[in-house]
C-alpha positions in Angstrom: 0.0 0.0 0.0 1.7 3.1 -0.9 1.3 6.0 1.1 1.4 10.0 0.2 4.3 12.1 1.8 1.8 14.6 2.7 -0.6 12.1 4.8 2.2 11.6 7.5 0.3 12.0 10.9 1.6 15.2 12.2 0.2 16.5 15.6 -1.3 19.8 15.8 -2.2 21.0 19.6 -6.3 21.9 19.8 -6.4 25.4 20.3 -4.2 25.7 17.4 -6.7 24.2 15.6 -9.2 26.1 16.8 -8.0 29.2 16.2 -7.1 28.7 12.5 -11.1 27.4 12.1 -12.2 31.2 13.9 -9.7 32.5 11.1 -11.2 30.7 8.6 -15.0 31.6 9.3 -14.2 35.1 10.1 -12.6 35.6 7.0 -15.2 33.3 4.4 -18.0 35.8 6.4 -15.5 39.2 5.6 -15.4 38.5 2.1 -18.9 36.9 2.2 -20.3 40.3 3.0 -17.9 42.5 1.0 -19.2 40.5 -1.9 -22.4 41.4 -1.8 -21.5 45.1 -1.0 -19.5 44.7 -4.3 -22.8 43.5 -6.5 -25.2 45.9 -5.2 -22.8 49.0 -5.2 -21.6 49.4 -8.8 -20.9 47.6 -11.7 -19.1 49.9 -13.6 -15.8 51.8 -12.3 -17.2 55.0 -11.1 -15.8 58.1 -12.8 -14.7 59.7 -9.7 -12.0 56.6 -8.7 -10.0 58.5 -12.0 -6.5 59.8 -10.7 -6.1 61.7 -14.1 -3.1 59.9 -14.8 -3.4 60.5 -18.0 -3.5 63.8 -18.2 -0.5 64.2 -15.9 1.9 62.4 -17.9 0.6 63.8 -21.2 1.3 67.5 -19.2 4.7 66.8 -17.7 5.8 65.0 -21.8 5.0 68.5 -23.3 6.9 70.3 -20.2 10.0 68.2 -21.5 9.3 68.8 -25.2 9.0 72.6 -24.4 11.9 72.7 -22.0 14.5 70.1 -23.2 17.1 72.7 -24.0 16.6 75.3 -21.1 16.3 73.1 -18.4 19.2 72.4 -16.5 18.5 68.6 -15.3 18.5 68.2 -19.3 21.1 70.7 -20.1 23.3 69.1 -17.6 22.6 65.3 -17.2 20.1 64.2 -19.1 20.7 65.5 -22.8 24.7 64.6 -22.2 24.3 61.0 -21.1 21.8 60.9 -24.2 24.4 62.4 -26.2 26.9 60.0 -25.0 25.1 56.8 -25.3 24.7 58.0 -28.9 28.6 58.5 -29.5 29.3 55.1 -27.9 26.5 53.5 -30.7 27.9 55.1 -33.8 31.8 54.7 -32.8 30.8 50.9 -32.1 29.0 50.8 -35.7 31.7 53.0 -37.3 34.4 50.1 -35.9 32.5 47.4 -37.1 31.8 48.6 -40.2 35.6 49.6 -40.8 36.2 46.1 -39.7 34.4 45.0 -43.0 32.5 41.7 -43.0 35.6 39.4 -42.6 37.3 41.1 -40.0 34.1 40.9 -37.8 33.6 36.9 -38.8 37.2 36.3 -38.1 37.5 38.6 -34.7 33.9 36.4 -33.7 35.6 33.0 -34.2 39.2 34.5 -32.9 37.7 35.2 -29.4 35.5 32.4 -29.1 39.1 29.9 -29.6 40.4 32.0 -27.2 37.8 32.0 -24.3 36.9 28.6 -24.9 37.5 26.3 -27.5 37.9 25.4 -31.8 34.9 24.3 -32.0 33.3 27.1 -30.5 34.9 29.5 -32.4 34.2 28.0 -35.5 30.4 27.8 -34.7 30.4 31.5 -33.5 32.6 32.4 -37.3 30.0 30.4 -39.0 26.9 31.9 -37.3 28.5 35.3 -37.8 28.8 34.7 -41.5 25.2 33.2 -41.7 23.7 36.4 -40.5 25.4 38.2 -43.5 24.2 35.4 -46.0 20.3 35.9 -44.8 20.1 39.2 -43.7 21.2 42.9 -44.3 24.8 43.3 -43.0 24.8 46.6 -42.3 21.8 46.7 -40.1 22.7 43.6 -38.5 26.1 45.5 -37.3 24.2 48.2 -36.1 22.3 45.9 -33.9 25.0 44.5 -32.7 26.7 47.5 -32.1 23.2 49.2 -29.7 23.4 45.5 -27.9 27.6 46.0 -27.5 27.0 49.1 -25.9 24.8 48.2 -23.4 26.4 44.9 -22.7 29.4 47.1 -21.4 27.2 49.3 -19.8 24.8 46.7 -17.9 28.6 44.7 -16.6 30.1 47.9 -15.4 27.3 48.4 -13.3 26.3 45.0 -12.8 29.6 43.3 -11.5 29.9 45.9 -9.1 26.6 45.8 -7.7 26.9 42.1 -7.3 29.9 42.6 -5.3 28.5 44.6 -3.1 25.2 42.6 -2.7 27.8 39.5 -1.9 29.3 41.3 1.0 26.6 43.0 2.4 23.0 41.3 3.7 21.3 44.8 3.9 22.3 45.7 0.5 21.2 42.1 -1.8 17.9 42.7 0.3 17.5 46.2 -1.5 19.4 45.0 -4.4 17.2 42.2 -4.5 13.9 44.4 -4.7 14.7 46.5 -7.2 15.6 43.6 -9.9 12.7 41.6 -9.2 10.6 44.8 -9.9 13.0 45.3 -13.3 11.8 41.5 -14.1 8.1 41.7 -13.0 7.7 44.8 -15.3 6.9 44.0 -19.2 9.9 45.9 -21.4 7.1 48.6 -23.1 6.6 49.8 -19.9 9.8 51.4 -19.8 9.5 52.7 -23.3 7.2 56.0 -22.3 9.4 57.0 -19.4 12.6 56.9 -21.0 11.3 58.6 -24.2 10.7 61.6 -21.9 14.2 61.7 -20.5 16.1 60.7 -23.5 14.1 60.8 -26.3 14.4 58.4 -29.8 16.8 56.4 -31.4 20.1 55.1 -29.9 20.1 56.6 -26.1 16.5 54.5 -25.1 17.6 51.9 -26.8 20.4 51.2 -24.7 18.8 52.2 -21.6 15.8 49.8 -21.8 18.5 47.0 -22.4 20.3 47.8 -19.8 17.7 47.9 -17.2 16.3 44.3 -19.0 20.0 42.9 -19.3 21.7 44.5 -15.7 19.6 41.8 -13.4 21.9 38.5 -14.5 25.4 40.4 -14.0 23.9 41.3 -10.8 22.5 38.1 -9.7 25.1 35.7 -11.2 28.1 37.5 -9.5 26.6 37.6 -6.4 26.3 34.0 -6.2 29.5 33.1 -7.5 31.1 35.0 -4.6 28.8 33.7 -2.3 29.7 30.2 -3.2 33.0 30.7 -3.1 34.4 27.6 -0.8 35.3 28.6 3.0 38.8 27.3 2.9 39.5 29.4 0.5 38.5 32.3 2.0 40.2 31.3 5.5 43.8 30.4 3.4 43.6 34.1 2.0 43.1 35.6 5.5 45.9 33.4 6.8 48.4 34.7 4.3 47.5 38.3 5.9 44.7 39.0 3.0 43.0 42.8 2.8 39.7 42.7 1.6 40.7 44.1 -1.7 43.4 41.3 -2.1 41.0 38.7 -1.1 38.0 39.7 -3.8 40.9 40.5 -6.9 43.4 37.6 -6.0 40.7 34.9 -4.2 37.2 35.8 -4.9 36.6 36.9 -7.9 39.2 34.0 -9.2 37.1 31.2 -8.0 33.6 32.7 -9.0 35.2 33.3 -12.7 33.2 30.4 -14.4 29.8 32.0 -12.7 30.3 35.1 -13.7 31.0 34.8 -17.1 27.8 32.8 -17.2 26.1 36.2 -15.9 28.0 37.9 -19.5 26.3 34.9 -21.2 23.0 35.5 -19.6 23.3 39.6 -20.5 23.8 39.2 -23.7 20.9 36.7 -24.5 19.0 39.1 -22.2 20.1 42.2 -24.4 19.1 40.6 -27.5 15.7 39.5 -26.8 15.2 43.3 -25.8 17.3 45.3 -27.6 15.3 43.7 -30.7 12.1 45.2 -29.4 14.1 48.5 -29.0 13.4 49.0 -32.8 10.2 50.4 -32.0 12.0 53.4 -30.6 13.7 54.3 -34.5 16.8 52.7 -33.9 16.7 51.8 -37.9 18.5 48.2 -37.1 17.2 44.5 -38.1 14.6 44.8 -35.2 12.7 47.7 -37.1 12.8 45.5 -40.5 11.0 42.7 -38.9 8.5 44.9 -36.9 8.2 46.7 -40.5 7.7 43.4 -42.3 4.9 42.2 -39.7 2.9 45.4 -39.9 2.8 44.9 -43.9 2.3 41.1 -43.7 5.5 40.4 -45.4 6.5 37.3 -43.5 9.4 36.0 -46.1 11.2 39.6 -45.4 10.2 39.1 -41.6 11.7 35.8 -41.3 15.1 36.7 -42.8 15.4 39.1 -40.2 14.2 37.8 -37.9 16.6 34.3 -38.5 19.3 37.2 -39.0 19.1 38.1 -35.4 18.9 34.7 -34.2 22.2 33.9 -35.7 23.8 36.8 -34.2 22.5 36.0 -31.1 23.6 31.8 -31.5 27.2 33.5 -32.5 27.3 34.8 -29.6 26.2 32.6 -27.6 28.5 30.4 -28.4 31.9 33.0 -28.2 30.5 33.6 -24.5 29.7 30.0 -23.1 32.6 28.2 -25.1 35.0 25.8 -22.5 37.7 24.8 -23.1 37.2 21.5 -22.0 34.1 21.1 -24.4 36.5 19.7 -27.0 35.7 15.7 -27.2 38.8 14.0 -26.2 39.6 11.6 -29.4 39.1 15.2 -31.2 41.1 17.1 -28.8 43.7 14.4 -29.3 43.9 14.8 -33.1 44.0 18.3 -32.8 47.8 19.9 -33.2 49.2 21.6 -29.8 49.6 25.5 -30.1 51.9 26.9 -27.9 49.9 29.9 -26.3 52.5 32.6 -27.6 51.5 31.4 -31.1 48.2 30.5 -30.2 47.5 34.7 -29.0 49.0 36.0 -32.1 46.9 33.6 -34.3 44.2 34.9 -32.5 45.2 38.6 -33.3 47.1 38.2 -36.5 43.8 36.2 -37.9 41.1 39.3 -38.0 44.1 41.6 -38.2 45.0 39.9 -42.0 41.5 39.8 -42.6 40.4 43.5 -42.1 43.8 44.2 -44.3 42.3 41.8 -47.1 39.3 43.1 -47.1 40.6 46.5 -47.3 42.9 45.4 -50.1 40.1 43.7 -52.0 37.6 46.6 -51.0 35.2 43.9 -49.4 33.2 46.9 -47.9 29.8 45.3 -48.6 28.6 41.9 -47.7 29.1 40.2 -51.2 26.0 39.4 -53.0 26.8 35.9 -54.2 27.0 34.7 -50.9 24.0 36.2 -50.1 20.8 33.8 -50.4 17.4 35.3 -50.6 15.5 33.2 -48.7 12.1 35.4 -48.7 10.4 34.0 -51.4 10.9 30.4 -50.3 9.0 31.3 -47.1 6.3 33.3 -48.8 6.0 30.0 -51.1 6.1 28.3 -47.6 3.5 30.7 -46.2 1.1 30.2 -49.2 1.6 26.1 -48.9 0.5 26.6 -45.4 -2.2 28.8 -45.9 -3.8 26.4 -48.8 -2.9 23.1 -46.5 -2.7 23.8 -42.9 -4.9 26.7 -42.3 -8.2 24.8 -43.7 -9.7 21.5 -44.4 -6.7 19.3 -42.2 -8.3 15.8 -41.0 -9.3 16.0 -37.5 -7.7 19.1 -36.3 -9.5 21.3 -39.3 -6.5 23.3 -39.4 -4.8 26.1 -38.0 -7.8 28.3 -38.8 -10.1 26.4 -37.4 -8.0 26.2 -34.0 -7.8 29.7 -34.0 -11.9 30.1 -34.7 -12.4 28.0 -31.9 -9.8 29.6 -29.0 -11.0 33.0 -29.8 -14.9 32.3 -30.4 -15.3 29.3 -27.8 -12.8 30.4 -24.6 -10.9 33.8 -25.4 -14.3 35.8 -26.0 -16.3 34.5 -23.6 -14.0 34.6 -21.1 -13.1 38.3 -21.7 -17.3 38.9 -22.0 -17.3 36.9 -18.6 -14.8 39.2 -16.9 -16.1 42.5 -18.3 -19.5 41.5 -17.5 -18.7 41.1 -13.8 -19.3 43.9 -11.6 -15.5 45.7 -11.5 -15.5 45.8 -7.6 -16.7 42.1 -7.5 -13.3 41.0 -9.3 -11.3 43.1 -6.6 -13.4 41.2 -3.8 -13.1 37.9 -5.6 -8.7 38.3 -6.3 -8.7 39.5 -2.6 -10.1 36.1 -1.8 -7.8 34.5 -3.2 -5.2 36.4 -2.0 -6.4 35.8 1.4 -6.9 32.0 0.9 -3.3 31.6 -0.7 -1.6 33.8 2.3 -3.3 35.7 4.5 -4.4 39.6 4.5 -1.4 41.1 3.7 -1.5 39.6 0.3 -4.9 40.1 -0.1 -4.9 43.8 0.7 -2.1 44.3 -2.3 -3.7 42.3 -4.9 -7.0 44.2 -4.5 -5.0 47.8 -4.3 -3.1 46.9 -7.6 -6.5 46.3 -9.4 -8.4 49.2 -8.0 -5.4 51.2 -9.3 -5.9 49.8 -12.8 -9.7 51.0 -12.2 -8.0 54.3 -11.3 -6.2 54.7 -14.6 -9.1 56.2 -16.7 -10.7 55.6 -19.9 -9.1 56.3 -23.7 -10.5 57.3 -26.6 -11.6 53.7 -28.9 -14.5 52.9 -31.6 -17.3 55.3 -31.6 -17.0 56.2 -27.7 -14.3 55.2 -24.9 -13.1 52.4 -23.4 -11.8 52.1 -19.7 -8.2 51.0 -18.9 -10.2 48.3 -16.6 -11.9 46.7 -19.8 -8.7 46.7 -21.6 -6.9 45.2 -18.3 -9.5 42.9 -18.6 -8.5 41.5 -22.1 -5.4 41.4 -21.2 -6.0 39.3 -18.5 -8.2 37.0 -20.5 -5.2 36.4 -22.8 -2.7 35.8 -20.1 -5.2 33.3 -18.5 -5.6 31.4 -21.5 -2.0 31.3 -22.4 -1.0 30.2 -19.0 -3.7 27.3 -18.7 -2.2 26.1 -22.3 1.3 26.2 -21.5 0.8 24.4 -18.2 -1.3 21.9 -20.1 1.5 21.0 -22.5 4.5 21.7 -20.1 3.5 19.8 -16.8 3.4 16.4 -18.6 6.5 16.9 -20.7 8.2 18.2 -17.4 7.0 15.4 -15.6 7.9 12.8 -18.1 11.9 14.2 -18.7 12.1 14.3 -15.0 11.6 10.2 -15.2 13.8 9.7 -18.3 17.0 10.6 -19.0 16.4 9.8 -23.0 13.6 12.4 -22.9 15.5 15.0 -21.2 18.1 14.7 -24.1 15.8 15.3 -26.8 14.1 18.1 -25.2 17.2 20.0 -24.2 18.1 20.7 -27.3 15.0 22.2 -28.5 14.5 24.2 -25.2 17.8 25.8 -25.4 16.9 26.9 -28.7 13.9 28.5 -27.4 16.2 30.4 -24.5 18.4 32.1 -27.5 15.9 32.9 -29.7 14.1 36.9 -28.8 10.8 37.2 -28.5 9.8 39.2 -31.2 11.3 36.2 -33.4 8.2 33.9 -32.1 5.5 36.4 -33.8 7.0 35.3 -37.2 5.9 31.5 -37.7 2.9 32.5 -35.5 1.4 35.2 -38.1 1.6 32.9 -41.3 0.4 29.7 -39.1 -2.4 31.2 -37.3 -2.4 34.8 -39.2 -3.2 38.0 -37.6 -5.3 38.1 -34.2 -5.8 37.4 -30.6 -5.2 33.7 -31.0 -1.9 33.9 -32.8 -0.6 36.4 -29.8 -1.9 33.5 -27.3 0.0 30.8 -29.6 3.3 33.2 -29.3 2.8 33.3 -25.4 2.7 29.6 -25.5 5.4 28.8 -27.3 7.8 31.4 -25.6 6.4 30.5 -21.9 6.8 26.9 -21.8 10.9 26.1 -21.8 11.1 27.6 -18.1 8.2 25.2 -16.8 9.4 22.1 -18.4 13.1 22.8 -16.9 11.5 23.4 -13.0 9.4 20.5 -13.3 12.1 18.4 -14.4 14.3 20.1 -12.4 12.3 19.5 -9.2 11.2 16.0 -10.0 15.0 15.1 -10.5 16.1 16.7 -7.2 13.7 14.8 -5.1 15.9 12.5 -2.6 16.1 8.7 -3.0 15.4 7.7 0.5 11.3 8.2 0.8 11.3 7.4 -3.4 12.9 4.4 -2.1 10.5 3.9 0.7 7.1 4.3 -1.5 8.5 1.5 -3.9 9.0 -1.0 -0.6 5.7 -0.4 0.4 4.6 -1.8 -3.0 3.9 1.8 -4.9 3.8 1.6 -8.8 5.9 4.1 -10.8 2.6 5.9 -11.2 2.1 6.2 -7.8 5.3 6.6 -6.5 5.4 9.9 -8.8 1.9 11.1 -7.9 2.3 10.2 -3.9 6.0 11.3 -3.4 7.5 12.6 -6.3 5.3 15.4 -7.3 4.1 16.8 -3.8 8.0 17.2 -3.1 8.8 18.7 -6.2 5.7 21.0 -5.7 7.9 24.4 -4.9 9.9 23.8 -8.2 6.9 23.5 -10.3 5.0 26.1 -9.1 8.1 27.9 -9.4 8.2 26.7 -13.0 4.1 28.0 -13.1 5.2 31.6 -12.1 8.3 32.1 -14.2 6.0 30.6 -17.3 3.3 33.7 -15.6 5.6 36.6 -16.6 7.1 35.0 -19.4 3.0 35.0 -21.0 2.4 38.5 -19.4 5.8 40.1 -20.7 5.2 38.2 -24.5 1.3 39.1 -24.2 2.0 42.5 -24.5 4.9 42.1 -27.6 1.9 40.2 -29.4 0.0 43.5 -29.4 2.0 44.1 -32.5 0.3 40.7 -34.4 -3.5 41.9 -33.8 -3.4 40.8 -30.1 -4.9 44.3 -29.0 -5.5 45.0 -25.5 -3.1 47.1 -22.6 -0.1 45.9 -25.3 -1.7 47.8 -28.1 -1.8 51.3 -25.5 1.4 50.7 -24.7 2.9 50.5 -28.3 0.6 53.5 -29.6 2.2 56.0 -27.3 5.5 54.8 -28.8 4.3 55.5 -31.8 2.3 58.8 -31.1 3.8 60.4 -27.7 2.7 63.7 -28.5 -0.8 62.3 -28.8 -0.8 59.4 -27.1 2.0 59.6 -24.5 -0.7 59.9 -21.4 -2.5 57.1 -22.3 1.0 54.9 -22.7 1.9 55.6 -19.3 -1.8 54.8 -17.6 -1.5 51.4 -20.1 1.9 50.6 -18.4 1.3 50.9 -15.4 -1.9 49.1 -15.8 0.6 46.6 -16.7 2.9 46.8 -13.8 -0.2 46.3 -11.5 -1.4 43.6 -13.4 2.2 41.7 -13.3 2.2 42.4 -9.9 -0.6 41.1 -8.8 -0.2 37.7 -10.7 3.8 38.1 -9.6 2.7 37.8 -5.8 -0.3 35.0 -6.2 1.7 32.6 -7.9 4.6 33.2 -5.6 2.6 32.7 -2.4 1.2 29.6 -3.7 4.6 28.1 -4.4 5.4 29.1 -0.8 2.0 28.5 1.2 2.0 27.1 4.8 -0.6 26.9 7.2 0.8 29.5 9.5 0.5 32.2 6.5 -2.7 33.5 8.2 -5.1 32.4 4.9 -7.7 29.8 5.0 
């Protein structure tokens, strides 16, 4: 007979008991009564709950437009580090263009032999020479150059900070805060604030990457230092160590391999945003696939869109290549370079090629090696359109899907919640707030939605609409994309956790999903599904599910032998020894996994705006487009967004973390 971990007799005195029961009625009666307060009061928000947030912002973006060159906090600081950011952009793109396409291809396979391996430098050489094959050169070297810069921006600030979060408690607690509210907040919510501050182009560009990018330096170096062994900390001391000694010639050392994973994770982090940084003007590959995907050009969308992801992949692999990667009957038939000769290979290499290229006048990406592959996919597209989208056996294509999620479960539910009294849904996420941790959270779930209520209403159709209608849809979308990537993500998590042969041939496929940026995902979506609410739900999906397989696998894999071993003496089945002791142990990684896969669907929910998904994302991208119309109504959209995040952010954590002594029910 097997038994559950979770149905171990544990004693709990009486008046304890008790107590939590008094709890429990007092609060089902609180909310009881609130509830119907809620339905008889109002069912609309009322008019006066409007902060005028709107109208605020939209005042204080014409006070900068008016006084950008007379006031001194933009005269002095602001306009200057603007003007900066934009040097640093154009030098970068200047050098890399005077590097002419070889030099960069050989300079991107020199460094990745030289901080890891051959092989990785050949892979990073020929990703770096794929991108000019498939995509425009030029603009591919100005993304690259926008990413560099704020690369070297978010590491100068982010090693340090992560030093000083390492040796000081206080300071990773507020260190801590502030990145988790970087994460929790989608990236256009930072687009409207640092237009007014730094205006278009370049200079927002990099600063939206760098507050997106900064949180891994930050968080990586901080654990590498903190995992750095004891012993080695007590040798240093003993050798009459100062601090500084002990972080350059000890620390820092030891935590090496950690922190260049944090570079690793910066970059990937920089390219999924800095991509989305088109929208700001930047004129890079980023704008020619948000360009393509307004005009339904998905052949043109896709090659730059595959551009970018080869950039990224080349990178990638010059910034996670080891030197012990090599396979050792390779790295036995490979010739030993002395490192003298092995350095200036490494430096004479993209030194001879920029002189060859000069020589040659190789300015331009050649056009016989480049491959239009555009028409292919538009011929791909139209096969799709004509075989998948209609008629398909059983599934009756990807039409027909997308017919039946937006007409059968993403309408009605948005009807549903829009039909509810507004101050009903407050009393109703307070409950749960309540039953998943006590008042606390449920006080700060219902002040983040009545704050959305706050926001106002914009102009839309042949009247307004209300930034709680349009939260609304939102929500909708994010509900239905998390319910369908939990569906598909909890069994495949469940079933690599239990086989090592699965694991394999998902980890390929899920790594590949971690380079690729976001925007890249609208691109098979629009020609599969086309454009509309169910193709940004699809994009959520595929985007959110990698994290919740890996925790679920992850925390099934972790669980200890000993009671695993127990359950299957007592005569448990491999189905029940996963349902009775695998699974309720592993319960704080998944719903761990279930939270990530939250804001991953809330932060891509709002990039879908741009493939007909509508809703806060479509607000938010409008006053990008239109800030001296629309700027007000992009900040009340963002921070609807914030609130939104928020409020999800902190349910789905206290559920992963939920004990009895939380207060709730």
């Amino acid at each position: 007979m097997a038994v559950s971990v979770e149905s171990l007799p544990t004693h709990v005195p009486e008046e304890v008991l008790r107590a939590r029961r008094q709890r429990r009625l007092l609060g089902f009666a609180v909310f009881a009564v609130l509830a119907v307060v809620a339905i008889v009061l109002a069912h609309d928000v009322p008019s006066w709950l409007d902060l005028h947030i709107q109208k605020w912002a939209q005042d204080r973006y014409k006070w900068t437009i008016v006084n950008r060159q007379s006031s001194p906090i933009f005269r002095y600081f602001f306009n200057p580090f603007a003007d900066g950011l934009t040097w640093a952009v154009e030098h970068t793109e200047s050098l890399l263009l005077a590097l002419r396409w070889p030099g960069v291809v050989a300079l991107t396979g020199a460094i990745g032999w030289r901080t890891g391996c051959l092989r990785a430098g050949l892979a990073g050489a020929a990703a770096m020479m794929g991108v000019g094959v498939i995509a425009d050169w030029d603009n591919a070297m100005r993304t690259l150059s926008i990413m560099a810069v704020a690369v070297v921006i978010a590491l100068v600030l982010g090693v340090p900070l992560g030093i000083l979060a390492a040796r000081s408690d206080r300071a990773e607690r507020v260190i801590r805060v502030l990145l988790d509210t970087a994460q929790v907040m989608p990236i256009f919510v930072y687009f409207s604030p640092v237009q007014i501050f730094f205006g278009l182009q370049f200079a927002p560009a990099v600063v939206v990457t760098v507050i997106y990018a900064l949180p891994p330096a930050v968080r990586l170096t901080n654990l590498g230092l903190r995992q750095v062994p004891v012993v080695a900390n007590e040798v240093g001391q003993s050798f009459g160590a100062t601090s500084r000694q002990q972080l350059f010639k000890v620390q820092l050392p030891i935590a090496r391999r950690t922190i260049l994973l944090g570079l690793n994770q910066v970059i990937m982090m920089a390219f999924a945003i800095v991509v989305l940084a088109s929208l700001l003007g930047t004129g890079d590959l980023g704008q020619d696939v948000l360009a393509a995907l307004q005009k339904q050009e998905v052949g043109v969308a896709f090659a730059s869109g595959l551009g970018i992801v080869l950039m990224a992949v080349a990178l990638d692999r010059v910034s996670t290549g080891d030197r012990n990667a090599v396979p050792s009957q390779l790295s036995r038939r490979l010739p030993k370079v002395p490192p003298h000769i092995a350095t200036a290979l490494a430096v004479g290499v993209p030194v001879l090629a920029v002189l060859a290229a000069r020589v040659f006048d190789a300015a331009q990406f050649p056009s016989s090696l480049q491959y239009d592959i555009a028409p292919a996919i538009d011929d791909a597209v139209g096969w799709v359109q004509d075989n998948l989208r209609k008629d398909v056996p059983i599934s009756g294509g990807t039409q027909a899907i997308s017919d039946f999620l937006v007409g059968n479960i993403i309408d009605p539910l948005y009807e549903w919640l829009i039909g509810l009294p507004w101050l009903l849904v407050v009393v109703f996420v307070a409950f749960v707030g309540w039953l998943s941790r006590g008042w606390r959270l449920a006080a700060t779930v219902a002040a983040c939605l009545v704050l959305i209520g706050a926001m106002g209403s914009i102009p839309g159709g042949t009247g307004t609409i209300s930034m709680w209608d349009l939260a609304m849809n939102t929500l909708s979308l994010v509900l239905v994309a998390i319910t369908i990537s939990v569906l598909i993500a909890l069994p495949l998590g469940m079933w690599a956790g239990r086989s090592d042969r699965v694991e394999r041939v998902l980890r390929p496929f899920l790594d590949i999903a971690q380079v690729m940026p976001q925007f890249v995902y609208l691109i098979p979506v629009v020609f599969l599904f086309g454009i509309g609410r169910s193709a940004g739900v699809v994009a959520c999906v595929v985007y959110a599910v990698p994290p919740c397989i890996r925790l679920t696998a992850l925390g099934m894999r972790e669980v200890p032998e000993p009671p695993r071993e127990a359950a299957t003496s007592f005569g448990a089945t491999g189905p029940q020894e996963m349902r009775l002791v695998q699974l309720p142990l592993a319960r704080k990684a998944i719903l761990l996994g279930i939270n990530q896969t939250l804001m991953m669907v809330l932060a891509t929910v709002i990039i879908a705006a741009l493939v007909g998904a509508g809703a806060l994302g479509l607000v938010a991208y409008e006053a990008t487009q239109k800030a001296n119309l629309k700027f007000g109504q992009g900040v009340a959209g963002g921070l609807s967004i914030v609130l939104l995040a928020i409020m999800l952010d902190r349910l789905t954590q206290a559920w992963g973390t939920r004990s009895e002594d939380d207060g709730g029910a």
